[in-house]
N, C-alpha and C positions, 0 to 999 in steps of 0.2 A: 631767813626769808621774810622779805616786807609783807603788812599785812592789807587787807583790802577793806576798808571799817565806814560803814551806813552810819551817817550820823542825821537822824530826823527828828524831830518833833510830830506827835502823834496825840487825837482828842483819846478820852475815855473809851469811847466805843470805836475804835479805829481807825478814823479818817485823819486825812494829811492837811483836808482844806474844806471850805464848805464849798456848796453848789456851784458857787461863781468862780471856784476856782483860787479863792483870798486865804493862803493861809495864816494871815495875820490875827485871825479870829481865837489863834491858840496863846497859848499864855506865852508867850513872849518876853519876860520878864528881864532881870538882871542877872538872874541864876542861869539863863537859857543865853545868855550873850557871855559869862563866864566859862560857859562849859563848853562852847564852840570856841570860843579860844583855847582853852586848853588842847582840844582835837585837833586844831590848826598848828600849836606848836609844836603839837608830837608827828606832823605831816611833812613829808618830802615831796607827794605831788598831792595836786586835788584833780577829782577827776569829776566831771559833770556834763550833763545832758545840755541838748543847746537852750532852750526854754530859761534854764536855771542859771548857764552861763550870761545869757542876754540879762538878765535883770540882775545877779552880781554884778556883772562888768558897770551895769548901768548906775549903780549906786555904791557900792563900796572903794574904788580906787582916791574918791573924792575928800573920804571922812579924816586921814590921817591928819592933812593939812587943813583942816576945813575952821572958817571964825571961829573960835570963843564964845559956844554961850550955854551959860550955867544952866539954863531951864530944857537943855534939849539933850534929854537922854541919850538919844542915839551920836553922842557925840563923847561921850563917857569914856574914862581912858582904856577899859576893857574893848571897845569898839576903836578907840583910836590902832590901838596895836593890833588889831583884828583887820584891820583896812591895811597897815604895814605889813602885816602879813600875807595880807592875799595876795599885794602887788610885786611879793617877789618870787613867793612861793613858784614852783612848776605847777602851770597848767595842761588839763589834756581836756579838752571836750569830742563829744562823739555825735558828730554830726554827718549827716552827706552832703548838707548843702551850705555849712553855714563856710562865711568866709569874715574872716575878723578885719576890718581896715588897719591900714597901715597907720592911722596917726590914732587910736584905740589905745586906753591905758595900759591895757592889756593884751596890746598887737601879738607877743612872742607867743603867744597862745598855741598848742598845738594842735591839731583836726585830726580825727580817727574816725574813720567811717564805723558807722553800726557793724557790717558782718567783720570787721577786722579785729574790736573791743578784746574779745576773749584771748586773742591768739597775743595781743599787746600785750593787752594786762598780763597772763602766764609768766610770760619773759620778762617783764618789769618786777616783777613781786623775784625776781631772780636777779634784779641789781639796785644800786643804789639805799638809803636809807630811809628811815622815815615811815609811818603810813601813805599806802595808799587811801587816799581821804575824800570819801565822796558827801557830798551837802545835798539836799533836797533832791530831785534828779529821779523821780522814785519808779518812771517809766522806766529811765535806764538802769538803773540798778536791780529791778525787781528780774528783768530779762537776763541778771549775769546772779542772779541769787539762783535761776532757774539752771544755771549753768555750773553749778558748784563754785563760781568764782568770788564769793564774798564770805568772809572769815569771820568778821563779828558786825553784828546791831546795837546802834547806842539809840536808843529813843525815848525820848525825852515826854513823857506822859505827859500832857497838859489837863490841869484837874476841873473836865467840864466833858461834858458830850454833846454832840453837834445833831446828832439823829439822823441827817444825810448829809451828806456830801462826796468827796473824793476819797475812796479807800485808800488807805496808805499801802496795802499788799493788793496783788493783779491775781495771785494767784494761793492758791492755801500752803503754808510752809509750815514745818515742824520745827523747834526751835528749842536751844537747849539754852538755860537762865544758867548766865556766867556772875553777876551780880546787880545788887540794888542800891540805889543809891539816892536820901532824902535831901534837898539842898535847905540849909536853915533859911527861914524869914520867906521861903517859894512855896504852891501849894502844887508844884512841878517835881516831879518821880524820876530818874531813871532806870527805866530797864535794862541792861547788857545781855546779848545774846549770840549764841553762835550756831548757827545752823547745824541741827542736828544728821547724826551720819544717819544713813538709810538702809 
């Protein structure tokens, strides 16, 4: 059975993002673009909220191919394969309204409405390979965490606290620590986790 696996970045004190909604404000680093590739290659679909789908689609299909230039991180060959990867990976996003155009790098895109999520994913985690691999998306995810349908949490501790902002959890979860994990030269943590039975 495939599994259903939350991969976020999270401050100290729990939030996803600050006040405005920027989660760039978390460490960010090169250990944090290493370890979303690795989730990515061990992924057979990604599945994402539409919010999260609209500003992927809007920046990553671009970076594979994109100029040469030594001073601009986000063009790193961790990120280069990260961008080859998105763009052929299976997508699903869970929307009611979104409609993806036809000339979109990532037209093949699939659309699942909110109340249909659970009953997909059930039967998806019942074929194919691969994780199911969700990114950011924490509205959606938090609502299928509530639903027993999410298997593990990768998150990615960013070493600062923000004091307010956007909670990364909607609702209070019990959570059982599968492992830890320090990335050398980051001051970035992961936690592993699997939602605890009840």
């Amino acid at each position: 059975m495939r599994r259903t696996v939350v991969n976020n970045i999270v401050s100290l004190d729990g939030f996803y993002a600050d006040q405005s909604g920027n989660p760039t404000v978390l460490n960010m680093d090169e250990a944090f673009d290493a370890y979303n590739l690795e989730r990515l290659r061990s992924a057979g679909t990604v599945l994402l909220g539409r919010t999260s789908f609209e500003g992927f689609g809007a920046y990553w299909p671009a970076i594979a191919d994109a100029a040469e230039d030594p001073d601009n991180r986000a063009l790193s060959p961790d990120n280069r394969e990260t961008s080859r990867l998105y763009n052929r990976v299976a997508k699903v996003v869970v929307s009611d309204s979104l409609n993806v155009p036809a000339d979109h790098p990532w037209a093949a895109t699939t659309i699942i409405r909110r109340d249909e999520v659970g009953t997909w994913l059930e039967q998806e985690k019942l074929k194919g390979t691969g994780d199911i691999l969700i990114f950011a998306s924490r509205v959606m995810w938090n609502g299928l965490l509530v639903q027993g349908l999410i298997d593990e949490l990768h998150l990615t501790v960013s070493p600062g606290a923000l004091t307010a902002g956007l909670p990364l959890f909607l609702q209070p979860a019990n959570l059982s620590l599968l492992d830890v994990r320090a990335f050398p030269g980051s001051g970035n943590a992961l936690l592993r986790y699997r939602p605890a039975l009840t």
